[in-house]
C-alpha positions in Angstrom: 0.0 0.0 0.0 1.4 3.9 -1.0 -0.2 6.6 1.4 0.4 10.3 0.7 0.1 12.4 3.4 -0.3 16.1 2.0 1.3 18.4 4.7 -0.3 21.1 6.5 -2.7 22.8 3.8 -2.5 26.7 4.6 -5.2 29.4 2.5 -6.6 29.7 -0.6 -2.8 29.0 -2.2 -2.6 26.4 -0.4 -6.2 24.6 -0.9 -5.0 25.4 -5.2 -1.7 23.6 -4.6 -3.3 20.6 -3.4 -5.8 20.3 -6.4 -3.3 21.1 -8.8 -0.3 19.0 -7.4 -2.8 16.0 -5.9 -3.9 15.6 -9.5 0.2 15.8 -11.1 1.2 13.3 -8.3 -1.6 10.9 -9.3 -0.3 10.4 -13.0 3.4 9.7 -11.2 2.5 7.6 -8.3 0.2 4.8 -7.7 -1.4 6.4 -4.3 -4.1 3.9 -2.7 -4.9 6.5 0.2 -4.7 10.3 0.8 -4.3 12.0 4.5 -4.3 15.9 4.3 -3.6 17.7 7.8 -5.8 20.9 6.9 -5.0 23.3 10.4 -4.5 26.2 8.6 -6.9 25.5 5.4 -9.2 28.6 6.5 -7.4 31.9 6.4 -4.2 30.6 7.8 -6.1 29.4 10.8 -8.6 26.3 11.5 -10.3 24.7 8.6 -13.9 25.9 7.9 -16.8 22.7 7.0 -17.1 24.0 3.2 -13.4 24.0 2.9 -13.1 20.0 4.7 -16.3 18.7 2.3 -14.3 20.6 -0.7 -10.6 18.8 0.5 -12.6 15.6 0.8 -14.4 15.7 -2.5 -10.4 17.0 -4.2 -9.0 13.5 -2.8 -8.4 13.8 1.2 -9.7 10.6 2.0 -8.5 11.6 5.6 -8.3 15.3 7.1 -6.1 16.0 10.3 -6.9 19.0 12.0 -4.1 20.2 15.5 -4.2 22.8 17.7 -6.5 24.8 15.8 -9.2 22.4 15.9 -12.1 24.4 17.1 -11.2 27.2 15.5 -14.1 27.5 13.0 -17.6 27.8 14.7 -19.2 25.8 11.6 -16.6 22.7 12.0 -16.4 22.5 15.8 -20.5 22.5 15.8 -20.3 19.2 13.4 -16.8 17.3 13.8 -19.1 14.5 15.5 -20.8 14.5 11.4 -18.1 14.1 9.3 -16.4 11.1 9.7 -12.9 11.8 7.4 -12.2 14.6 9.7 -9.7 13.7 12.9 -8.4 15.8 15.6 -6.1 15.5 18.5 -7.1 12.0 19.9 -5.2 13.1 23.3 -8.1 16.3 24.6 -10.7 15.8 26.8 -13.4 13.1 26.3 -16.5 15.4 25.9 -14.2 17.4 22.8 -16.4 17.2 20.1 -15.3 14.8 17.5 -12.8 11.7 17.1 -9.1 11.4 17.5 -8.9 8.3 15.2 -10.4 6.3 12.6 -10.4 3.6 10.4 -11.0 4.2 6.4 -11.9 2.1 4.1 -8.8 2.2 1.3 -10.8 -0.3 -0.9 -10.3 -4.2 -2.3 -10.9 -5.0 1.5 -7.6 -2.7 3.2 -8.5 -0.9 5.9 -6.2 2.0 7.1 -6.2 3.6 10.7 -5.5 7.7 11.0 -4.6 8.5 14.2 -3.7 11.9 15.7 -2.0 13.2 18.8 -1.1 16.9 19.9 2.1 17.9 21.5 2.6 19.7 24.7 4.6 22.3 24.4 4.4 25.8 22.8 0.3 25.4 23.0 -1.3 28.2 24.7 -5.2 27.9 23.7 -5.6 24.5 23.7 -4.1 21.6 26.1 -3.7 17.8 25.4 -3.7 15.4 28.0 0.2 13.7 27.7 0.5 12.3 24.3 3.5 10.0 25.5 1.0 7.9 27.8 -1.5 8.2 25.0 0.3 6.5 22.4 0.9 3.0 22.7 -2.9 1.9 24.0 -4.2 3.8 21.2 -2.1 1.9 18.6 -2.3 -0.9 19.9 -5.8 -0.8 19.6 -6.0 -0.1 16.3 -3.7 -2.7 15.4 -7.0 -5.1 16.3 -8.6 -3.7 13.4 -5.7 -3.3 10.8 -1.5 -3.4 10.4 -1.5 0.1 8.2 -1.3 2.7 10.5 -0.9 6.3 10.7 -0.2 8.6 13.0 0.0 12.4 12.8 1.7 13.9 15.4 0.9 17.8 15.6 3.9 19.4 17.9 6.7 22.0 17.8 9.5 21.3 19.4 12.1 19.1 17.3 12.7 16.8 20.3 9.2 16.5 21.4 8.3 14.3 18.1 11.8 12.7 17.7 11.3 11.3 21.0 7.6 10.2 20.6 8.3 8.6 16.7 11.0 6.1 19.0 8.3 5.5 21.8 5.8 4.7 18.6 8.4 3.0 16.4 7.1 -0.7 15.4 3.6 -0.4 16.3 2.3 1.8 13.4 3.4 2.2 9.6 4.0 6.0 9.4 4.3 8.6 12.4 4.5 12.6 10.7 5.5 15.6 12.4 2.8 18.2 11.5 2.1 22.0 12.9 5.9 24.0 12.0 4.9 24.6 8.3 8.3 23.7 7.4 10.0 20.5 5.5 12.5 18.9 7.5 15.3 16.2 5.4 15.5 14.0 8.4 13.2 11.3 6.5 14.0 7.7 7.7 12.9 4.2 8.7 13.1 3.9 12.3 14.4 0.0 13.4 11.2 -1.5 13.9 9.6 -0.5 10.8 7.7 2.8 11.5 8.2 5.9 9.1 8.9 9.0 10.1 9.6 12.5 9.7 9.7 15.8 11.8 7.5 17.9 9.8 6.2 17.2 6.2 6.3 20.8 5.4 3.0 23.0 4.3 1.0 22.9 1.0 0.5 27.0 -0.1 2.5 29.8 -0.7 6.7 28.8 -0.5 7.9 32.4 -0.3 6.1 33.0 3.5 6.2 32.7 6.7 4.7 29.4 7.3 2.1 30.6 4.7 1.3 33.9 5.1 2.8 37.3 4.2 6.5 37.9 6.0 6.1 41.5 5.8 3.2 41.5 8.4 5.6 38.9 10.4 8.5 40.9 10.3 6.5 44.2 11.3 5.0 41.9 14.5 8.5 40.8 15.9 10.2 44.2 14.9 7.4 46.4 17.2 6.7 43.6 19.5 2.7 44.3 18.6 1.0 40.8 17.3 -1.1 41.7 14.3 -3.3 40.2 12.0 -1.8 37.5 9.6 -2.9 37.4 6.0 -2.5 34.5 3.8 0.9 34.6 0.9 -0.4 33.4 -2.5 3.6 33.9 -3.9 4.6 30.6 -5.0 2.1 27.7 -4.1 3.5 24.4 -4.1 2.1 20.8 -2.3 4.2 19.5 0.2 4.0 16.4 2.0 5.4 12.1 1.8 4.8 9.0 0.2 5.1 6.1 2.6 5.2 2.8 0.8 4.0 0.1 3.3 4.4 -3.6 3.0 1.5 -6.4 4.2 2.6 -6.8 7.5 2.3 -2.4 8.3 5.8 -2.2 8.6 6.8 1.2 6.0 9.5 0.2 3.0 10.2 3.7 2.5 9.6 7.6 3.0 10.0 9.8 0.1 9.7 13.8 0.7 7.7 15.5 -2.2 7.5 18.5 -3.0 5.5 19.9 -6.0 5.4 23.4 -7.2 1.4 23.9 -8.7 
């Protein structure tokens, strides 16, 4: 089985990138299931319900959300309704909606998408400890099928590295999601689990993290936070290819990126 995991979809550039490139990568690559972590899908921030059904219809046959989860009013009220969409399986048990599923991936393969949130750095919205989370929650999903993936939405470098080890051998893929930025540190961990500490961003490549540097640069040189806008320079779709063998465990990681 080949999953592509589209990384973190930011704006409208970002949304275009993943239509364009999804299709180009497609006529390359025999892909047998698409995950799509779509955070920042909506303005930069969250992911609006006309933008998931729009990412779902384009190919996501699986959407990861992160920290901003609940961001958008019209999601949050109906996460427990649309059954691609995943977010932080590590939050409080009444949070609306589900922290893993499994998906159909056709000819009888079922495929389990699993999301956890990191600790640190998160100042609106706090996960229960993803490190005690992990292993009962793969495990359990193991029942139901050996392809496994996990998205793992953190910022610090040594937060994921250390949970992809804990993780490594009980599920095909573990990505880094959330810093908007492709890291080269793609591998095979020893017991068979994928991994890699961020997958990058689909949308605008000449940014910060997707939207317009000069309104970053003006916010760090005044110290006054402002209001981001979404970049359009640039658009490109970011993410891996994880080839996975019949007993779950990954054959290889390839980075992609695609200019669209």
């Amino acid at each position: 089985m080949t999953v592509f995991y589209a990384a973190e979809i930011v704006g409208k550039a970002g949304i275009c990138a993943f239509r364009r490139g999804l299709s180009k990568l497609k006529k390359t690559h025999s892909i047998d299931f698409v995950v799509a972590n779509a955070d920042g899908a909506t303005a930069g921030g969250g992911l609006g319900r006309e933008h998931a059904a729009y990412l779902h219809k384009l190919g996501a046959n699986a959407i990861t959300l992160g920290d901003f989860s609940f961001y958008k009013k019209d999601l949050a009220q109906n996460l427990d309704k649309l059954p691609f969409v995943i977010r932080p399986y590590n939050l409080v048990p009444d949070a609306p909606g589900h922290g893993a599923r499994i998906f159909d991936a056709g000819n009888g393969t079922r495929v389990a998408v699993a999301q956890l949130l990191g600790q640190v750095g998160f100042a609106k919205l706090h996960a229960e400890n993803p490190y005690q989370a992990v292993l009962p929650l793969l495990d359990k999903l193991h029942i139901e099928t050996p392809y496994i993936l996990l998205d793992f939405h953190a910022l610090a470098t040594a937060e994921k590295k250390t949970l992809f080890a804990l993780a490594d051998g009980h599920c095909s893929a573990a990505i880094g999601s959330h810093t908007r930025v492709q890291t080269a540190d793609n591998r095979i961990l020893p017991g068979g689990t994928a991994c890699i500490a961020c997958a990058g961003r689909t949308g605008s490549q000449i940014s910060v993290g997707g939207l317009i540097p000069e309104i970053a640069i003006r916010a760090y040189l005044t110290g006054i936070p402002a209001w981001q806008k979404e970049a359009e320079t640039a658009p490109a779709l970011q993410g891996v290819l994880v080839d996975i063998a019949d007993d779950g465990k990954a054959r290889s990681i390839e980075r992609i990126s695609l200019p669209a």
